[in-house]
N, C-alpha and C positions, 0 to 999 in steps of 0.2 A: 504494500500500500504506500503508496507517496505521502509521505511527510506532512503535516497540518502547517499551514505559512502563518507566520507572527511577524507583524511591523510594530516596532518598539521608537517610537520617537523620544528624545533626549536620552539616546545610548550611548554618547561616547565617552561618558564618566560617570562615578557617583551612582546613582542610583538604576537609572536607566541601564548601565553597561551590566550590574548586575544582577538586574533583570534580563539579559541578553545571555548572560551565564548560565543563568537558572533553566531556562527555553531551549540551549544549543542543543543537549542530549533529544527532544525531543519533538523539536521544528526547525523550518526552514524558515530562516530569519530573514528579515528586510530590517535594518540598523538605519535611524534617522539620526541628525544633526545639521546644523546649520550649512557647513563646510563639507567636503571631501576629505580634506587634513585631520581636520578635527575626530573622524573615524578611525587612522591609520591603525593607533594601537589598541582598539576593541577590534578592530578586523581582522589583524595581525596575531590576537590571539585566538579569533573564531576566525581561520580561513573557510570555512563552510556558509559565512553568512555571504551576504552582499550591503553593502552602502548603500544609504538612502538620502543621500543629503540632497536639502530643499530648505530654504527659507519658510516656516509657513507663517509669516503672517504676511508673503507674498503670495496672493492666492491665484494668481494665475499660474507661478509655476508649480505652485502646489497641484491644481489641476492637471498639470500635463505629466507630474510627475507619477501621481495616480493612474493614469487614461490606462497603463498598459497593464495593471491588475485587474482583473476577472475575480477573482475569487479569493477571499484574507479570510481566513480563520478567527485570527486573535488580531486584535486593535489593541494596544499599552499606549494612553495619552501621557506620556511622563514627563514631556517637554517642559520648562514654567522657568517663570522668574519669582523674586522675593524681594520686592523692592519693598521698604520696609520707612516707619516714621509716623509721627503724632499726622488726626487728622489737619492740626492747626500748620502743620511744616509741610503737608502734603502740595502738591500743584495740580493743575488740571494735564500735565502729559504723563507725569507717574500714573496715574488713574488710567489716562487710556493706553499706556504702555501694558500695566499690568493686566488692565483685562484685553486687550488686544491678545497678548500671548498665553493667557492663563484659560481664559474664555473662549473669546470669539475665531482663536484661530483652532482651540481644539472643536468647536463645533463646526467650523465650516471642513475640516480635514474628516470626521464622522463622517456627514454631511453626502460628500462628495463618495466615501466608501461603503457609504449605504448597500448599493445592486453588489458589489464585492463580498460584503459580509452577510447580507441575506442569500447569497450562491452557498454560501459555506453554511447557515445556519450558527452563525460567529458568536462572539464573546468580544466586547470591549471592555478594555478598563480602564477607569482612569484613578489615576494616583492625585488625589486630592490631598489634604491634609488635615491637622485639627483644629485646624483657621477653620475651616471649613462645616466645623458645628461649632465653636465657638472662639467667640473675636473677643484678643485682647487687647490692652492697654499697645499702641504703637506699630501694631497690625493688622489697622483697619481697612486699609488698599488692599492688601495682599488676602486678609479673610472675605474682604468682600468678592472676589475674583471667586474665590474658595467656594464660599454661600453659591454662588452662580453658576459653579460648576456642579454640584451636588445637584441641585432644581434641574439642571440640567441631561443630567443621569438619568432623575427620578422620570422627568417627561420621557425622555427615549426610550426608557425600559416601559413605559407603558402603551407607547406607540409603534414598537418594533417588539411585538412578542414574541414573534421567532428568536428573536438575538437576544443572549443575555449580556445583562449589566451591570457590571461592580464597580463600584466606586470605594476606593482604600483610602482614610484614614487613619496616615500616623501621625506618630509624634513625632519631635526631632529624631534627624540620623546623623549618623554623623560622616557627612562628606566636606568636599571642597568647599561646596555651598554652607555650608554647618557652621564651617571655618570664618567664611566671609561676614556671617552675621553674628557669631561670638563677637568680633574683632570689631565688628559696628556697634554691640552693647559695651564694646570697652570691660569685657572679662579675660579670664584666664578661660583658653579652651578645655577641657577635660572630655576625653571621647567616650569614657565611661557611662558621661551623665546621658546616651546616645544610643540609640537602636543604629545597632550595623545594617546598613545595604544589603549585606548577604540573606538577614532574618524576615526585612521586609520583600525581597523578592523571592523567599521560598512561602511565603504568604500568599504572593501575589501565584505565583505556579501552583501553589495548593486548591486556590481561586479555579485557576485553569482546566485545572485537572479535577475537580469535581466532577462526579459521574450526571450525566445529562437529565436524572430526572430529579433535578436542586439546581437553583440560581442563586448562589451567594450575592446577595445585593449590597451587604456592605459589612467592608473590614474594618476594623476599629485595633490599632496598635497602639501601646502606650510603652516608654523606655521603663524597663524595672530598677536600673541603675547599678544593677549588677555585672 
């Protein structure tokens, strides 16, 4: 039997890439990222996948980049930014930055792989976070993207009953990105206090590989600090 296809967007690091790990043993991968570059060394270590680099919140090439899938199994939205800040320090292009890439560009990339993932009887996922049930003190851009992606899930999962829909959130992990916003609160990093990338993408394959008569509709991870 031919292999089940997975496109993993924001896989060339961090969390994405190990989701890209978790999947290699058991699909044929399409790796997203902005660049071609930027995939070298998740490709390099899965020679079995292919690169998928496309801007998407350029959605024309995002369109043509799709044209030539037929049929995607598994959809992984894992792409996003984390632009971070009090509502009073926020501007109006953080706002349409953050939900440009955290929202509107994962709904028009669904969107567009709709006939693809209803050929497969597919599974998306999207990697939300715990902005995403609730907003704290200086992550209100970034929860609010979050809230919008969740409502977002809940509609599609009730409008594509053929496809299931899981929406994952976690807590912090601890990546590159972890790092970036430690270093923006002005703390010491400690990767303990951190859910590894590796726990949350055997989460997300768990998801995956649920037997087809269950729809896990939503992950909930929290860091235990051990």
């Amino acid at each position: 039997m031919t292999e089940p296809t997975a496109l993993v967007t924001g896989a060339s690091r961090g969390l994405g890439a190990a989701i890209a790990r978790e999947l290699a043993p058991t699909h044929s991968l399409l790796l997203g990222a902005r660049t071609a570059a930027a995939l070298g060394p998740i490709l390099s270590e899965l020679p079995g996948a292919a690169g998928w680099p496309v801007e998407l919140t350029d959605y024309a090439a995002v369109a043509a980049a799709v044209a030539p899938i037929e049929r995607l199994d598994v959809l992984v939205c894992n792409a996003g930014v984390a632009d971070l800040g009090t509502v009073e320090q926020s501007s109006v292009d953080q706002w349409r930055n953050t939900l440009e890439v955290n929202l509107i560009a994962v709904a028009e990339l669904t969107r567009l792989l709709l006939p693809a993932l209803r050929a497969a009887g597919g599974h998306v996922v999207l990697i939300n976070s715990g902005a995403g049930l609730r907003a704290n003190p200086g992550w209100g851009v970034y929860a609010a993207s979050k809230f919008g992606l969740r409502a977002f899930g809940d509609a599609l999962r009730l409008e594509e009953p053929e496809l299931r829909v899981t929406s994952v959130h976690p807590g912090r992990i601890d990546t590159e990105m972890q790092r970036e916003i430690i270093a923006g609160e002005g703390r010491e990093y400690q990767p303990g206090e951190f859910l590894s990338a590796a726990t949350v993408a055997q989460a997300v394959g768990q998801a995956i590989r649920t037997p087809q008569d269950a729809h896990p509709t939503e992950i909930v991870l929290r860091p235990t600090g051990r």
